[in-house]
C-alpha positions in Angstrom: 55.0 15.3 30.4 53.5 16.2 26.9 55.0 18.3 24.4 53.3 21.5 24.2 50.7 21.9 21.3 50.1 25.2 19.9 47.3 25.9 16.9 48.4 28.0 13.9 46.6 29.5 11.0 46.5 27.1 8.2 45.5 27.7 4.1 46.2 24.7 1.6 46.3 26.5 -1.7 46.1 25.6 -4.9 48.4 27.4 -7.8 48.8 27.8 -11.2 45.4 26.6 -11.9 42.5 29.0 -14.0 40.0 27.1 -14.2 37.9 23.9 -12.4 40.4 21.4 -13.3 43.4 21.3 -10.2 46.9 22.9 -10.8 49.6 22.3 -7.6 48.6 22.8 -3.9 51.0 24.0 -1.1 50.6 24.2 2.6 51.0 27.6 4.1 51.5 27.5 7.9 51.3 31.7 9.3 52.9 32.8 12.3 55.3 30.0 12.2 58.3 32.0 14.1 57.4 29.4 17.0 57.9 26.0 15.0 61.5 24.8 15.1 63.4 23.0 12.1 62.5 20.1 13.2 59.2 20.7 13.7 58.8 22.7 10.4 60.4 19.2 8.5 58.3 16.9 9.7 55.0 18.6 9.5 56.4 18.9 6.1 56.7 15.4 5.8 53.1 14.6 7.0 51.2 16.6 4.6 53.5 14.8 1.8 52.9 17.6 -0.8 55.8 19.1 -2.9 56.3 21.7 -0.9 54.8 23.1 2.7 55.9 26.3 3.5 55.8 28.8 6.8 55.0 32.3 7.0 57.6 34.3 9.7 58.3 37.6 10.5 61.1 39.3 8.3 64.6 40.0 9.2 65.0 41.9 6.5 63.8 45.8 6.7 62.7 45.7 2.5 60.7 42.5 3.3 56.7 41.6 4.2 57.5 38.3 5.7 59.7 35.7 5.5 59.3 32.4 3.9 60.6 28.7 4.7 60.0 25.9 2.5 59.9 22.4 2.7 59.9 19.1 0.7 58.7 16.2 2.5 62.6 15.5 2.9 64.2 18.4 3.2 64.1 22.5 3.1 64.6 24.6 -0.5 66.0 27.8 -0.7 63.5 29.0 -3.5 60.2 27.8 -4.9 57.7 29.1 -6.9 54.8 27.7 -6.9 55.1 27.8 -2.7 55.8 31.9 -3.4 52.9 32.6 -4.7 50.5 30.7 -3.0 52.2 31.5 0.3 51.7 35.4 -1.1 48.3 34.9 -1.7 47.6 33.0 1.5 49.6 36.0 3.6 47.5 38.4 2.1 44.3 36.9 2.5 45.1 36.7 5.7 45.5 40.1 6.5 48.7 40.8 5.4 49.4 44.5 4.4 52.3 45.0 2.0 54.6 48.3 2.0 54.6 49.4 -1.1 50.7 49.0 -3.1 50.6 46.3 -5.5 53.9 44.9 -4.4 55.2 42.3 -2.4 58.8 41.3 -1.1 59.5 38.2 0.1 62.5 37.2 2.3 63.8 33.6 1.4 67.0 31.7 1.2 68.1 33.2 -1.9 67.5 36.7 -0.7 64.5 38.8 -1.5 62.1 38.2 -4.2 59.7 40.6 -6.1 55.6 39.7 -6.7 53.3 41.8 -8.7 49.9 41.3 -8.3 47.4 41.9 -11.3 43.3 41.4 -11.2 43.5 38.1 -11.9 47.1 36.6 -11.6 50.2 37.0 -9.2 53.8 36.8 -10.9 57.1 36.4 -8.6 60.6 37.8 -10.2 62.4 35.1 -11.6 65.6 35.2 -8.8 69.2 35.3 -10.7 70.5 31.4 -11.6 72.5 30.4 -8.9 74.2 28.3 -12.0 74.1 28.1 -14.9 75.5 26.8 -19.1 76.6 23.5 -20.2 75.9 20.2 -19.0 79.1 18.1 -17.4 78.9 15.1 -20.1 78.2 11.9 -18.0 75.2 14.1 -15.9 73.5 14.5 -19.1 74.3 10.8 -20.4 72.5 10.3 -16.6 69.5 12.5 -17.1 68.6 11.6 -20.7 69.2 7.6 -20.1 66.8 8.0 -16.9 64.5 10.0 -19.0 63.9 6.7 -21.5 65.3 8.7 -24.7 68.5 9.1 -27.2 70.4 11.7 -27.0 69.6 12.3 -30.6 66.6 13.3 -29.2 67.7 16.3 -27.1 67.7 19.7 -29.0 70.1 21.5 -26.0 70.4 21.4 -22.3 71.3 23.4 -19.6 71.8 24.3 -15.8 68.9 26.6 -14.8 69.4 26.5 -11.1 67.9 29.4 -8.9 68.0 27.3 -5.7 66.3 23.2 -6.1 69.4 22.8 -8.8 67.4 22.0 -12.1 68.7 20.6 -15.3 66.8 21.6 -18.3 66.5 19.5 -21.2 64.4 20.5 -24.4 63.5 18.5 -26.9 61.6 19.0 -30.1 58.1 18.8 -29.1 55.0 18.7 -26.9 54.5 15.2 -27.8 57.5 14.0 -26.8 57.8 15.3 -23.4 54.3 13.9 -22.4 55.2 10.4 -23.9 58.2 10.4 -21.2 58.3 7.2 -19.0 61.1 8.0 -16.6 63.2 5.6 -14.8 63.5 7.3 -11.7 65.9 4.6 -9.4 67.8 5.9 -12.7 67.9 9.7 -12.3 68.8 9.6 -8.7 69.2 12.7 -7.3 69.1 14.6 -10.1 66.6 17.5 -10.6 65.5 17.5 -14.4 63.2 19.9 -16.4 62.1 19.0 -19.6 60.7 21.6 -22.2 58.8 21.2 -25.4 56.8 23.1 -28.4 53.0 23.3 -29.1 52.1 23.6 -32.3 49.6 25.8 -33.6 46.0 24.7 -31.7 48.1 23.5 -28.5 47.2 24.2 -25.1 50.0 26.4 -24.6 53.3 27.6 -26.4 55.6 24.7 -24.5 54.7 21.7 -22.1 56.9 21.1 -19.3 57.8 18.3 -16.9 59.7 18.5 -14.0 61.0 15.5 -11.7 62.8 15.7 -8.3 62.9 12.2 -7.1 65.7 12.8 -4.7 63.1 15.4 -2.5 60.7 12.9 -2.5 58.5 14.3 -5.2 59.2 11.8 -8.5 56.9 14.6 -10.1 56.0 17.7 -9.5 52.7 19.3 -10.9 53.5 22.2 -11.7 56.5 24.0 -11.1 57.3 27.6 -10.9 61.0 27.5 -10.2 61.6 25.3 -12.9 59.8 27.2 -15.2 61.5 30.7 -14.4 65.2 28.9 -14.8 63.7 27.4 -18.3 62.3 30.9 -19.0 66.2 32.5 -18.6 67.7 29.9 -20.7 65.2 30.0 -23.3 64.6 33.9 -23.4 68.3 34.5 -23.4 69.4 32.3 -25.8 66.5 33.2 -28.3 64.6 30.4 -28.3 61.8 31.5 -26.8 60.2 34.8 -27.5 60.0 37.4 -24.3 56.0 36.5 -23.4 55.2 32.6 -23.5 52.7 30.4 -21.7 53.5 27.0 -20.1 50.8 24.0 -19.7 52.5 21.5 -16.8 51.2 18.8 -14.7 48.8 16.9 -17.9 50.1 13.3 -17.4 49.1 13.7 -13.6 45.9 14.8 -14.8 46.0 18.7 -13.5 45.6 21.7 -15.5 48.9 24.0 -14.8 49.0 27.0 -16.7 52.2 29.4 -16.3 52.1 32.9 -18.0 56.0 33.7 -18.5 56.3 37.5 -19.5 59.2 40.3 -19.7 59.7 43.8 -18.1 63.2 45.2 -19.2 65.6 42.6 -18.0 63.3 41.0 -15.9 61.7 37.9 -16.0 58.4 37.3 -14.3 56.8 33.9 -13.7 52.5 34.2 -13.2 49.6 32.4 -12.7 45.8 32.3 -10.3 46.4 31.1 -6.8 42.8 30.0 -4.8 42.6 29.1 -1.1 40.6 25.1 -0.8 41.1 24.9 2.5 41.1 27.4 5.3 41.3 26.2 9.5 44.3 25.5 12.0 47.0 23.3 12.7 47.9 21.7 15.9 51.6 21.6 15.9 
């Protein structure tokens, strides 16, 4: 007999992008509490975006819903560029929030904060599940897979809050968008790579991030990356508390990030638009 087939709501959203030019799409499958693992993973899989996520019900009594996401090889316990477009997509779809202006989302690294503003949605940057110095011969890895010397590497760090990134910044703009890397070389590492805009720039910093071993050699924009980068940078004084990021130029999108400070939090921000509304047979 035939598998059973059921239809879900579907929105393909596209994030961290202001204007015409595209930022970084996700798939947001709601009222996914009837999709197994498996079945999450290889829709997943099929739509072979950096991330597809899947709206369910919370277990949590603080939380609006509850939020799986997936590479097209396997699940992450934190994302942001899925959070917010999955926020937007929940609300758009009806979604009502328990506290006005506010959302909480329930994902694998617990509960996360998202404002909402006129124009822009920003999620709390989660706490770094690690964090400091680079073991030597991972960083001899990362910066020989990234092409470069490591002359050319200003600092580095672990800013993992769940996909386990490396961040690496070097001295400029420039240099981070001439990057050709090798990525049979990097593995399974996760690397970040930060650098500074002059005056005129696009942005105060351009970032790259690559994550060959999920099956994404680059992603296009990349919110979790960026909020880890933001710690590091903020909290070492580097950066000042409000910043914004341009990501995703090489691959010809448009990312803009909006990083700013509330206290001793971190929040990550940016426009979320719906391209594609319908159903999923699944």
């Amino acid at each position: 007999m035939p598998a059973t087939v059921n239809e879900y709501p579907f929105s393909q959203v596209d994030v961290f992008a202001p204007g015409p030019k595209p930022g970084n799409p996700v798939a947001v499958v709601h009222g996914a509490d009837g999709l197994s693992d498996e079945q999450m993973q290889s829709f997943a899989n099929w739509t072979n975006l950096s991330e597809t996520t899947f709206l369910l019900k919370p277990t949590l009594p603080e939380a609006d819903y509850r939020l799986r996401i997936f590479t097209p090889a396997s699940e992450l316990p934190f994302a942001g560029h899925p959070t917010l477009g999955s926020a937007h997509a929940w609300l758009e779809n009806g979604g009502q929030p328990q506290r006005p202006g506010e959302l909480v989302q329930e994902c694998g690294v617990g509960l996360v904060k998202i404002s909402q503003t006129a124009g822009e949605q920003f999620f709390e940057a989660p706490p770094l599940r690690r964090s400091g110095p680079v073991e030597p011969e991972v960083l001899e890895q990362a910066i020989a897979s990234l092409g470069i010397t490591p002359e050319q590497v200003l600092d580095s760090n672990w800013v993992d809050n769940g996909p386990g990134w490396l961040g690496i910044r070097l001295a400029s703009a420039r240099q981070v968008l001439d990057l050709t890397p090798d990525f049979v070389a990097m593995g399974k590492l996760n690397v970040g790579v930060i650098g500074a805009y002059g005056d005129g720039g696009p942005a105060d910093f351009e970032v790259r991030g690559f994550v060959p071993g999920l099956a994404v050699p680059e992603d296009p924009v990349t919110g979790s990356l960026n909020a880890g980068l933001a710690q590091w940078l903020i909290g070492s004084g580097v950066a000042e508390g409000d910043y914004t990021v341009s990501q995703g130029t090489v691959l010809g999108r448009d990312g803009r990030l909006t990083i700013t400070t509330e206290g001793d939090s971190i929040w990550v921000g940016g426009t979320s638009r719906t391209v594609i509304r319908g159903s999923v047979s699944l």
